[in-house]
N, C-alpha and C positions, 0 to 999 in steps of 0.2 A: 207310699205304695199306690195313690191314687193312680198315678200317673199309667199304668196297665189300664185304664178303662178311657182313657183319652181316644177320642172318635167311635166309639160303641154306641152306638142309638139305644142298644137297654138299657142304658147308666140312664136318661132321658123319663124312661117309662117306669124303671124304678123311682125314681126323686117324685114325679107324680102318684104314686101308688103312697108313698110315706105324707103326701100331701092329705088323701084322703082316709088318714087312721091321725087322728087330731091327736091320740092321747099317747101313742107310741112316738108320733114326731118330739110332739113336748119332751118327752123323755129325754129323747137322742138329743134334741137341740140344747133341753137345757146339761147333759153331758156335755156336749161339743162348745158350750161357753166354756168347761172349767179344759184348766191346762190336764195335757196325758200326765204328766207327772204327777199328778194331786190323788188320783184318781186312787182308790184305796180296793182291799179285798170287797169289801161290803157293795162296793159301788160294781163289781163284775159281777156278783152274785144277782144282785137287782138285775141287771141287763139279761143276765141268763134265764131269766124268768120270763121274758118277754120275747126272748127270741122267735121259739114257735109260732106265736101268732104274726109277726112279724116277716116269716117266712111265705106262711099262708099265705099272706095278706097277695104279697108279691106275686105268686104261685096262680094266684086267681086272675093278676091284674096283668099280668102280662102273657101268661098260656103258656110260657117258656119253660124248661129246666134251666135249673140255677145254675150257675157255676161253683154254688159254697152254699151248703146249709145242714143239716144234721147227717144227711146221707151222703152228702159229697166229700170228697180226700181232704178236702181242706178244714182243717182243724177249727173249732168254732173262734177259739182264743186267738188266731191268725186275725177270722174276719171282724171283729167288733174293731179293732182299731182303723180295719179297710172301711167299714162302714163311717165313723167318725170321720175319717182323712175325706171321705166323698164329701161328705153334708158340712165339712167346716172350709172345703173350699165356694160354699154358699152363703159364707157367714163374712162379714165385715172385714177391712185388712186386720183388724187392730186383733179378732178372734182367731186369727187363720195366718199361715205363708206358705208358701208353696211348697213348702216339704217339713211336716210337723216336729220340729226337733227336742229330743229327749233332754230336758235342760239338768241338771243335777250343782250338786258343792262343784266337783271337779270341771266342770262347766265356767260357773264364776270363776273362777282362780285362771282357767288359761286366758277368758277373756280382756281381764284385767292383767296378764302378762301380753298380753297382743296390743294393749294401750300402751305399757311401759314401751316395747319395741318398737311404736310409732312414735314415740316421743324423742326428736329430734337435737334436740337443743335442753340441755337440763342446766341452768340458772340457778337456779333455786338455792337458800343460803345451806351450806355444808353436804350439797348434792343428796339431798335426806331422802328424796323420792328412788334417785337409785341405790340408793342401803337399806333402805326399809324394806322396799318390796322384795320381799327373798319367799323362797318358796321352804326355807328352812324355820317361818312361822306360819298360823293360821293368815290367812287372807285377811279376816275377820280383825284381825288385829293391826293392819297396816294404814298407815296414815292418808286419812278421806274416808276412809272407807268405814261402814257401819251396817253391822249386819243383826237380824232380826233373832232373838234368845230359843227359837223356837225349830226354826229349821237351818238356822245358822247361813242363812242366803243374804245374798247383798241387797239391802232395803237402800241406802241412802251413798252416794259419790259423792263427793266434794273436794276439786281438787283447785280451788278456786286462791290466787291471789299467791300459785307458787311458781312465778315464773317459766314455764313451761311454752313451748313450741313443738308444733306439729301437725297433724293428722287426727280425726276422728275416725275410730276403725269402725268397720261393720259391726265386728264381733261383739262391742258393748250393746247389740241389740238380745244378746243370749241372757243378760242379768235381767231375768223374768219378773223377779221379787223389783225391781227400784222404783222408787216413789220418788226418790228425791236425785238430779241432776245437773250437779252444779259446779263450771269452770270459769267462773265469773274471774275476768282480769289474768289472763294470762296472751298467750301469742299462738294459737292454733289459728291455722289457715284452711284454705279449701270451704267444701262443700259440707252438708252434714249427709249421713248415708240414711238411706231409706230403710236399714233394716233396726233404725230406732224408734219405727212404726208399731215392732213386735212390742214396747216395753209401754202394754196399757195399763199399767198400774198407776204410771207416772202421775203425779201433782206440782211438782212444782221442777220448771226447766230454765236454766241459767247460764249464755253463753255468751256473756256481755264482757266487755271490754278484752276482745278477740279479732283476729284478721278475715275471718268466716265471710264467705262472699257465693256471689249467684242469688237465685231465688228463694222468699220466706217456702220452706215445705208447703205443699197441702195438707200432707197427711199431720200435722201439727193439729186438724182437728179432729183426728181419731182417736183422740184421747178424752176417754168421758170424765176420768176423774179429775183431770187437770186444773187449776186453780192459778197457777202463775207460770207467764211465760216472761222472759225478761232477754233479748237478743239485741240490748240497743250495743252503741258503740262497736260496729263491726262495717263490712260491707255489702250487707243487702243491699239488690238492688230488683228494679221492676214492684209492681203492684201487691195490696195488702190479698192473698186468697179468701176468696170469699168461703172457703169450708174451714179456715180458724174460726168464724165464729157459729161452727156448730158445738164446738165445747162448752157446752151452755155451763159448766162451772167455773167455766174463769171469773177470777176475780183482781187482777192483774195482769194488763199487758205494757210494755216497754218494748219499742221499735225502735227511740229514741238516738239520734246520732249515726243515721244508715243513708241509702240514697233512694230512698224507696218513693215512686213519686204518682201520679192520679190522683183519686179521688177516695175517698175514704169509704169503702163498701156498705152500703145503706143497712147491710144483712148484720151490722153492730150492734145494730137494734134489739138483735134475737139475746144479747148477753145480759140479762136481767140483773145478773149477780157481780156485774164488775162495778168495782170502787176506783181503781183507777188507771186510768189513761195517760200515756205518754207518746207523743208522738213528735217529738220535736228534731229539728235541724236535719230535716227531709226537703221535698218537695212536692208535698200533698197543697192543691189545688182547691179544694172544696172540703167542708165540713158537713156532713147530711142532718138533717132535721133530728134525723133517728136516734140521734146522741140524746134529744129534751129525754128519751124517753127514759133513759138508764139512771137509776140512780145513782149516779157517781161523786165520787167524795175527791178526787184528783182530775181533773183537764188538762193536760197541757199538750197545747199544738203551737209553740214557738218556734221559730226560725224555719217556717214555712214558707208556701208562696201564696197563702189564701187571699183572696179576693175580692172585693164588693163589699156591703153595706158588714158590720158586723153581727157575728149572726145573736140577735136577740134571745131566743129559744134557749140557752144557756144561760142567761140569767135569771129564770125559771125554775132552775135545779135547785130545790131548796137544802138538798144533802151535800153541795160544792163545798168544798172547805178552800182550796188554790183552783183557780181559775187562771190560764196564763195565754196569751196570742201575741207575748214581746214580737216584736220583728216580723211579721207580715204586710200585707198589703192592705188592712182591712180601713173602710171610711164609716163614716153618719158619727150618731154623736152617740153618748151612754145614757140610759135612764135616770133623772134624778131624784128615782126613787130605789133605785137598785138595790139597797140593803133593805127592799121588803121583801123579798121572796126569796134573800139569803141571809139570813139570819146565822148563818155556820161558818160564814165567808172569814177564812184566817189569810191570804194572800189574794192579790188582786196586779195581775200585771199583763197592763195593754203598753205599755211602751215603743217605740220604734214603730208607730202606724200613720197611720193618715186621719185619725181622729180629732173632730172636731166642736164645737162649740162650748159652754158655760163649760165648769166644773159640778158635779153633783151636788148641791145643796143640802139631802138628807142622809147624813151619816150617822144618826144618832143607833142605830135599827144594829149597825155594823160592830158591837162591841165587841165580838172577837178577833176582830178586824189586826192583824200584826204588820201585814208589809203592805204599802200601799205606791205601786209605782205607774205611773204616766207620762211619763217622759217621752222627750223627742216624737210631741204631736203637733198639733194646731189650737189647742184650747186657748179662749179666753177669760174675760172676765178676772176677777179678785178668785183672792182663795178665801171656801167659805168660814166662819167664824167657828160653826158647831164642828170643825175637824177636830178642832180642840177637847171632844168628848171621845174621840176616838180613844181612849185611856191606858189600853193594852199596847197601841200602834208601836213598834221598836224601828220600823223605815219608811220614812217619807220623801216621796223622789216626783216631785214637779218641775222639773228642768227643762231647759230646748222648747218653751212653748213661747204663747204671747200672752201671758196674766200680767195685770198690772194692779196698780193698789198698792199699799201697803201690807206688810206680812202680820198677818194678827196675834195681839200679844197671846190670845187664846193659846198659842203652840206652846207656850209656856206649862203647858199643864200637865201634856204630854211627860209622864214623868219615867216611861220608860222608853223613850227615844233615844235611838242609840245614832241615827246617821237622819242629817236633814238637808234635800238637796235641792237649792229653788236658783239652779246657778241659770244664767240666761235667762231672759224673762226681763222687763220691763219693772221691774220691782220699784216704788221707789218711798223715801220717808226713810226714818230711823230705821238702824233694826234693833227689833225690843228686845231689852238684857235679859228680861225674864229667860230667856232659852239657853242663856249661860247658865243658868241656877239649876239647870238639867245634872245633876250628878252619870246620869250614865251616858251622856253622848258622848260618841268620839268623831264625829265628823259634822261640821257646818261647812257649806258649801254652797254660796251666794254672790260667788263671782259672775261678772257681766250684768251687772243691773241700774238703777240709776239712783242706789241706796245712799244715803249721808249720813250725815250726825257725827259727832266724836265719840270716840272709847272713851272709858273711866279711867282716868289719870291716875287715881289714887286708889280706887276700890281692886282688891286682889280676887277675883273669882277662884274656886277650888279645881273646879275642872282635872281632875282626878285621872277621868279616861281618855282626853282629850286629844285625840291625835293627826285630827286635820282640821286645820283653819285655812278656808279659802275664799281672800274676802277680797279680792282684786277689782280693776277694772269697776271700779263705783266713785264715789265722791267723796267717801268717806274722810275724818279729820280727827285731830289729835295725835296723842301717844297710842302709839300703837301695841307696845309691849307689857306694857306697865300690867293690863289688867289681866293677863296669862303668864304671870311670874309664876304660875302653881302650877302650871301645866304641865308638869315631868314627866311625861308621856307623847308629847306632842314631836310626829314625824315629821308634816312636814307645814311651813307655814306661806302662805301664798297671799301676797299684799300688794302685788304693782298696780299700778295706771291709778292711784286714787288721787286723793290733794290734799296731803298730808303737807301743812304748810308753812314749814319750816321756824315761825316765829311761834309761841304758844303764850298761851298766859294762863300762869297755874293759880294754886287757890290763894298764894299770899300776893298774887299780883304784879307778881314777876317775869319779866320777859324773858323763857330761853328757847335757845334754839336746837329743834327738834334733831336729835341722835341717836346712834345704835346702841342701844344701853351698854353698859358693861357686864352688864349680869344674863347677858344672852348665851353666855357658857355655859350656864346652869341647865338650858336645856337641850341634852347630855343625847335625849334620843331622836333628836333633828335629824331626819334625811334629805329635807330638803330647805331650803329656808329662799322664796322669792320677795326681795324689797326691791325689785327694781323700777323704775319709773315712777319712781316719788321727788323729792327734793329733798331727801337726807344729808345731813352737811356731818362735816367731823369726821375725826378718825375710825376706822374700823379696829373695832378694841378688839384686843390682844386674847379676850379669853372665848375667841370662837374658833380660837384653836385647840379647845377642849369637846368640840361638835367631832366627834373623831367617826360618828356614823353619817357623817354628813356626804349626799351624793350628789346633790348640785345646790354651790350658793350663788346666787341672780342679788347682786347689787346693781347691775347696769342701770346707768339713768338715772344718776344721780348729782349731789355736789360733793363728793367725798374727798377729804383732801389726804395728804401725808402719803408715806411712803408704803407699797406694799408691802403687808408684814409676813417675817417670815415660819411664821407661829402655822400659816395658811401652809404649810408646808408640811404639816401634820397631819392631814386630813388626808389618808392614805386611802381613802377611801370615794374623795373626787373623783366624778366621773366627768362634771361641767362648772366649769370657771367662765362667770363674766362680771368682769371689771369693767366692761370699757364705758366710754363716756361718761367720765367722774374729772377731778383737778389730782389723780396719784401722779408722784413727780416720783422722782431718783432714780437707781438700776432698779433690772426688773430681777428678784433673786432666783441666785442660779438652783437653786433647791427643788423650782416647780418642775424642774427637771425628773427631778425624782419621785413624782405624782404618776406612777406610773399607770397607773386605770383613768387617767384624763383621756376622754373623748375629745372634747370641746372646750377650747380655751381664747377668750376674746378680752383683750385688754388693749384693744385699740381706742383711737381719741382722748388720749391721755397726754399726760407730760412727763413720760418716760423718757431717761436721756441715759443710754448705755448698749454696749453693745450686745446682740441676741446668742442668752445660754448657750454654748455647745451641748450642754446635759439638752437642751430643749428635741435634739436630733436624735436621741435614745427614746424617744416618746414611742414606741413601735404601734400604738392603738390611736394615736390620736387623727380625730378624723377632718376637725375645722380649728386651722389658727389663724389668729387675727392680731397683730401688733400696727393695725398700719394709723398714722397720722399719729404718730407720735414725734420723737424728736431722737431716733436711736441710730445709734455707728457701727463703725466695723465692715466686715465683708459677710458674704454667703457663705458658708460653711459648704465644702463638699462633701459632707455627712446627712443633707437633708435629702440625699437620696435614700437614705435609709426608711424612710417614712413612706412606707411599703401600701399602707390604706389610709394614707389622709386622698380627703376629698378637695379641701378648699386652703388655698395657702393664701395672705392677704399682707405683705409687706410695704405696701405704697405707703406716700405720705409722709416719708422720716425726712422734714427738712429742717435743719436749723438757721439760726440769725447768727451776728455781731460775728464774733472770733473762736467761735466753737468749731472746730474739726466740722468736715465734710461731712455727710450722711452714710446711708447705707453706702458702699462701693465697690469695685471688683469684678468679676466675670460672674455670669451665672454658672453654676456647677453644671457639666455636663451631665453628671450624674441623676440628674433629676429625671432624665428621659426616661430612666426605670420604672417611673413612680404611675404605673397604669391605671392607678383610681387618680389620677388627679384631674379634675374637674371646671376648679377655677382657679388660676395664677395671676397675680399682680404686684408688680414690683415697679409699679408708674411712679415718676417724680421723687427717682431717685439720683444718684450719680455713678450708675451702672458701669461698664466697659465693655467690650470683645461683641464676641457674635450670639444671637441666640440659638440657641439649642433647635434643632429642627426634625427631632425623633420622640415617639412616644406622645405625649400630650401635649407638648408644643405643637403637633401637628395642625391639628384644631382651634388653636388659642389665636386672640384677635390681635392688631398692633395699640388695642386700646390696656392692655396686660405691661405694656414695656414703654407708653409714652411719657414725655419728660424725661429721655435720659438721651442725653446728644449723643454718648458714646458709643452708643450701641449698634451693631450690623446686625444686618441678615437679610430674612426675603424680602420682595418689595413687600407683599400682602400685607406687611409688620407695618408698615409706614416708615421706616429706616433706610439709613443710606446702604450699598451693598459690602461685605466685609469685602477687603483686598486679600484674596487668596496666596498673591507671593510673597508680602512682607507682615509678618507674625505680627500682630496686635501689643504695642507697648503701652500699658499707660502711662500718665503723666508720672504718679508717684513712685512706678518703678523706674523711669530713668532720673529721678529726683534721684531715685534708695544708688543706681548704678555711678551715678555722677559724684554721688558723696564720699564714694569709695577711691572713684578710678582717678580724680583730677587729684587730691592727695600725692595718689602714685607716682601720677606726671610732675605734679612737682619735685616730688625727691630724685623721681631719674632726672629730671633736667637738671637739677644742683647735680649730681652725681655726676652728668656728664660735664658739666661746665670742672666741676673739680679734676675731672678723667682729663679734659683737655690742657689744663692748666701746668698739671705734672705731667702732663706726655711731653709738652715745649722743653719743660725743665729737665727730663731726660733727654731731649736732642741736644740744648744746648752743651750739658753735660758729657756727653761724646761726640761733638760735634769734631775733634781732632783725628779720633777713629773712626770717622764715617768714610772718609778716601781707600780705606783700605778694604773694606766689605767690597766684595765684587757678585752680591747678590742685590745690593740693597740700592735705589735710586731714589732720590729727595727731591721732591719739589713743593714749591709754595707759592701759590697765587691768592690774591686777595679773597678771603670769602669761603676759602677749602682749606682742606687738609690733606698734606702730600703721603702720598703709599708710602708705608714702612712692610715689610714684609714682616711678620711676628718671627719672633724666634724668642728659643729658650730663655736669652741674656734678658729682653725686654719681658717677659715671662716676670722674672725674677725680681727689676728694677722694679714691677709693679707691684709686687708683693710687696720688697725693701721700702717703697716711699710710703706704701700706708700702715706699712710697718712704725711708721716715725712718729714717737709721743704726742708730738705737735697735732698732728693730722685726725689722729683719735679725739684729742677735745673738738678739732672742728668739727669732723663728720657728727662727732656724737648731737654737738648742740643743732648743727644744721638739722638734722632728720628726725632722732627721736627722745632726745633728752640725756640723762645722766643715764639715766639706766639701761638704756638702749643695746639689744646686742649688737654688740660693736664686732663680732666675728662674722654675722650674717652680712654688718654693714661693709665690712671689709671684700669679703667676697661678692657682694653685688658691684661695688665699684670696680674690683677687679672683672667682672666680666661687661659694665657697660663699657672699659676701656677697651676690651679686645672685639667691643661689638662696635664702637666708634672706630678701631683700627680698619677691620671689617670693611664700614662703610664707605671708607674714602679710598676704597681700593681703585687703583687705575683701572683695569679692565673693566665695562660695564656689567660683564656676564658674572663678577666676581661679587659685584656688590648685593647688598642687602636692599630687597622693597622698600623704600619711605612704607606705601600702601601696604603694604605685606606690614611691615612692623606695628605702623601707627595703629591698623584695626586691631590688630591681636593685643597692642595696648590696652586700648580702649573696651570696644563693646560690640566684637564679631564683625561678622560680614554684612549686618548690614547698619552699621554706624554710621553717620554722617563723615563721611572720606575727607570732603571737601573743608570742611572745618577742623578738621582731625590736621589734617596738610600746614594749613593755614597757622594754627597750633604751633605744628612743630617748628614752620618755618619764623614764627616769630621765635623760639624758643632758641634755634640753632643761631639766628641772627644775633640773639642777647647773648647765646655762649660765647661768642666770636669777640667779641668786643668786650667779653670780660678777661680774655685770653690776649691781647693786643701786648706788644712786646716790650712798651714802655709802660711804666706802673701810673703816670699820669693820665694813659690815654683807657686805663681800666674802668668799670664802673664801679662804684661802691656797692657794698651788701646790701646798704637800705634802697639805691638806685633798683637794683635786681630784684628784692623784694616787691615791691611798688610795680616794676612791671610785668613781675609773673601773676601778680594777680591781680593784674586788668587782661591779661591774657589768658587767664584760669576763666575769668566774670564774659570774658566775648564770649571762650566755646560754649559756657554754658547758658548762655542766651541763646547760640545757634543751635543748640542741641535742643532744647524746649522747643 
């Protein structure tokens, strides 16, 4: 109702007149803090009492007539609330809004059905938020929701970790009573609305791990009761406001995980009462002095972009319990007395900085001391001995630096050390066993250092929790198993680059040679197991195919002999296989095929001799194969088109010696031109065929992918000669595979027609009486040919009757294809190579049959070798001819015919190759 006095100059000289009546303003003001709702009979009565003078007061200060007062129409009950609505728009946002609203039960309830309505997306397990909230129970009673025994109003929201998206409405600025405001973990977007300024009761605000984006509020510090505010994991962005910290009760802020970037507002200072600070994976630039000042029990400004020397001033805070600046930009060195003036210090982590010189020397001060990490700096020097007193510590992380020394048995004391990481680093000496005698570690971690010594051959450590061993890349020697047989926990084990050196000599003085235990099945929850790059010999036992959680085994680099076992085929769970560079010989088994979560598969430089699975081409995930320099056969499958996301395909290399079959060979599968993650291809120094592929990622690929294979065409770019576009690419083996079939054939038709010829004489001679009398049929015979007979029915018949004749049937039979041979297919071939010889010695030219026409359709198409084809025949007609000569002396014998069909079979097939 204020809004009737907006631009009145007496509203002006009013508000001045209640200035100068001290004891009536207090009145109003301290009404005008409590909500109109509150407001009870007793508290109108009191106001009523004062009105009078209150009148006067005005009366005298201004000269005027009122508009409202005991004499005026307007009821006195009208003007106290007009009075209030004026002087609370004088008062704070958080006391006042632009139009005082009468809050009530029926208030809550629609407002919290205006949040249901904005909620867009309901997830949540059995849709419980939309069945709950029914308006056919109390509010009071719906799930989040907690209301106070007294006026039944919503004190406390929490709607936090139920899957939800959507909106923040205005209207949950009407839930007057809330103190508590929490949607921590859900998917709400946008902005937050400003009319959640009205809810000063608020203590504690929760809108973390949400889509929420724009600017932190201002008005976030008009809240005096407030105690925690938590909005990390969202998308805030822009600067920290500097009127958050006039809630001088915070005691908790969490910014953490937003993009919020500057400088951190010096006015931090003013929060006397906050414990802890979070401000991580932003891009805050500076840290102000003003922080020494708070006593804070939490710091953390990780994965900033702070700057310069680190700030000292903070190690000062004697109330710090976690101190953290991982991942910044910060230099200079730490004090080495720093556990004097933190005495309470439980976490300490400067890792990922630019931090530099000794390590601390006095840690004795730090006995609360639990995680202690430094990692990935510049420190040198030894690690000091008294860390050892650190007694409570559970994580010690000195990794990525330049310490050198020896590691001191002191850590041994450590007896609740759960993870110890000194990987990288110049380490070098034994490492002391005491730290295996740690019953609660589960992680050592001392790779890359310049450590030695041998493991305990015969001593069994307990090592209970023990779950990573990562002892690579050092010099170390011995058995390396033996002394984590108890480890029944251990995921994964990391061992390469050391000098594990293959001959040993145990305690009875016996020489053997260093192997992969048998009893390496035993541990059951390996996920990953690296021994490569040692000098392991022997077979890989059979019971590591009981490692069924195994996700990458790394033996590469080694002397491993024997045959890939197919036990490794068990391990359904392989994601990376590498074998290669070991002595494995025989097929590679077809089963790894069925490894279907293999990424990564390298079994090349081996002495694998078989040809590459087809199951290998079902692999649909895998990204890098490697078989090359082995000794393997066969062709390309046109199924490795199917290998939809490999990156790297590595086939070179397959050559063998003596009288073992060919290597790889074949054409490239066109199909491969699909395969658009592929990366790197090589299929050098192999015995290739045909053209390469010139689509998809052949486009890009070098001629160093296809060298050593004579066979092969394509672009120049390739290094290769060009393919011949009009005659179709044969290789050798296919006119071997065509020739073995087709010269057979030429032999039987050539017996066939010498036999066709033989009975065609013996039917002329046979009606050589009735030949004068046919006056269609004319005969001739010249040396070398065959005289036209015109066919007819009679001769039809006579060829049927002669191979009709018992006699004739054992010949053909034995000539062509044995006893068993169908002798009615053989009968009717001879019957028509005679009507096709009749055919061919037709007088007319236009009558006769192709030589060329015939010979290619014999043979091998159109584009066969003609000229040899010819050459063929013409031997073959010549030898019919003279096995048909009219005297039985001047005939050739079987064996004669034998003998020179095939040195005539053995020419074309030299001319053909």
């Amino acid at each position: 109702m204020h809004n009737m006095f907006d631009g009145d100059l007496r509203l002006m000289k009013w508000v001045k007149a209640l200035i100068a009546h001290d004891v009536t303003v207090v009145v109003i003001l301290n009404l005008g803090e409590q909500q109109v709702e509150e407001f009870t009979k007793d508290v109108f009565d009191a106001v009523c009492r004062i009105k009078m003078k209150f009148f006067k007061a005005i009366e005298r200060t201004t000269a005027q007539p009122l508009l409202f007062g005991p004499n005026s129409a307007m009821d006195y009950t009208c003007f106290l609330p007009m009075i209030i609505t004026v002087l609370l728009t004088m008062l704070p946002p958080f006391m006042a809004s632009a139009e005082l609203v009468m809050t009530n039960i029926s208030t809550d309830q629609a407002a919290l059905l205006v949040l249901k309505s904005h909620i867009t997306n309901i997830n949540e397990p059995d849709n419980i938020l939309a069945t709950n909230w029914s308006t056919s129970s109390s509010f009071c009673y719906w799930i989040g929701v907690t209301c106070d025994a007294h006026h039944h109003r919503v004190t406390a929201l929490d709607l936090s970790y139920k899957h939800l998206a959507g909106i923040i409405p205005p209207h949950l600025g009407n839930l007057s009573f809330l103190t508590e405001l929490r949607f921590r973990n859900n998917s709400f977007q946008g902005s937050l609305p400003r009319e959640l300024a009205q809810l000063h009761r608020l203590k504690w605000i929760s809108f973390a791990g949400n889509n929420l984006s724009g600017d932190i509020p201002s008005w976030f510090g008009w809240f005096p009761k407030l105690q925690g505010l938590n909005l990390d994991r969202n998308q805030f962005s822009g600067s920290i406001p500097t009127s958050l910290f006039n809630s001088s009760s915070l005691q908790i802020i969490d910014l953490s995980d937003n993009q919020l970037s500057g400088s951190i507002p010096r006015e931090i200072g003013n929060l006397t009462m906050l414990k802890k600070l979070r401000l991580d994976q932003n891009k805050f630039i500076e840290a102000p002095e003003e922080i020494g000042n708070i006593k804070l029990e939490v710091l953390q400004i990780q994965y900033n972009a702070l700057t310069g020397p680190i700030p000292l001033f903070t190690f000062n805070i004697s109330s710090l319990k976690v101190l953290a600046y991982t991942n910044n930009d910060l230099s200079g060195s730490i004090p080495d007395n720093i556990c004097k003036n933190l005495p309470a210090l439980k976490g300490l982590f400067l890792s990922h900085n630019q931090l530099a010189g000794n390590l601390p020397s006095q840690w004795s001060q730090c006995e609360e001391l639990l995680e202690l990490s430094l990692s990935f700096n510049h420190f040198t020097g030894s690690i000091p001995r008294n860390v050892g007193n650190l007694t409570n510590l559970q994580m010690l992380y000195f990794s990525f630096n330049n310490l050198t020394g020896t590691i001191p048995q002191e850590i041994g004391n450590l007896q609740s050390l759960v993870e110890l990481g000194i990987q990288t680093n110049h380490m070098n000496g034994p490492i002391p066993f005491e730290m295996f005698n740690i019953s609660t570690i589960e992680a050592i971690r001392v790779i890359e250092n310049q450590l030695s010594g041998n493991f305990p051959s015969t001593t069994a450590f307990l090592l209970p929790n023990l779950k990573e061993l990562l002892i690579g890349v050092n010099e170390f020697s011995g058995d390396i198993l033996n002394f984590i047989s108890n480890a029944s926990q251990l995921i994964q084990l990391d061992a390469p680059y050391n000098s594990f050196s293959g001959l040993l000599t145990n305690p009875l003085g016996a020489s053997t040679t260093l192997r992969i235990p048998k009893d390496i099945g035993n541990l059951i929850g390996l996920t990953m197991l690296r021994l490569n790059n040692n000098e392991l010999t022997g077979l890989i036992p059979k019971s590591i195919g009981r490692l069924h959680k195994l996700q990458g085994l790394y033996l590469n680099d080694n002397k491993l002999e024997g045959f890939i076992l197919s036990e490794i085929c068990q391990l359904m769970s392989l994601g990376d296989l590498y074998l290669a560079n070991n002595k494995l010989f025989g097929p590679i088994p077809t089963c790894l095929g069925n490894l279907i979560s293999l990424r990564r598969l390298f079994l090349n430089s081996n002495e694998l001799s078989s040809t590459i699975p087809t199951t290998f081409w079902g692999l649909k995930d895998i990204l890098k194969l490697n078989l090359s320099s082995n000794s393997l056969t066969g062709s390309l499958h046109s199924d490795m088109g199917s290998l939809k996301v490999v990156i790297t395909i590595d086939l070179s290399n397959n050559h063998l010696s003596g009288n073992i079959p060919s290597t790889i060979e074949g054409v490239i599968p066109k199909s491969m031109e699909t395969i658009s993650s592929l990366k790197y291809f090589n299929v050098s120094f192999n015995e290739l065929q045909g053209g390469i592929p010139t689509e998809g990622p052949f486009a890009y690929l070098s001629g160093q992918s296809f060298m050593g294979n004579d066979a092969l065409c394509g672009e120049s770019r390739l290094a290769v000669p060009p393919c011949k576009t009009l005659e179709p690419q044969i290789s050798r083996r296919k006119a071997i595979h065509i020739l073995k079939y087709v010269l057979p054939a030429i032999t039987s038709a050539t017996l066939v027609l010498v036999l066709g010829i033989f009975l065609l004489k013996k039917y002329r001679k046979h009606n050589v009486k009735t030949a004068s009398k046919m006056d269609t049929m004319v005969q001739t015979r010249t040396l070398g040919t065959i005289g036209y007979m015109a066919p007819d029915l009679s001769l039809r018949k006579w060829v049927k009757e002669s191979l009709s004749h018992e006699g004739f049937d054992v010949m053909g039979a034995s000539l062509l294809m044995g006893e068993n041979a169908n002798l009615s297919a053989i009968k009717d071939c001879l019957s028509s190579v005679m009507i096709l010889a009749l055919s061919c010695s037709a007088e007319l030219p236009q009558e006769r049959k192709s030589m060329n026409v015939m010979g290619a359709s014999l043979l091998m198409g159109e584009n066969a070798n003609l000229s040899a084809i010819k050459d063929c025949l013409s031997s073959v007609m010549i030898l019919a001819l003279s096995c048909s000569a009219e005297l039985p002396q001047e005939r050739k014998s079987m064996k004669d015919v034998s003998v020179a069909l095939h040195k005539i079979k053995m020419k074309l097939l030299k001319e053909v190759q």
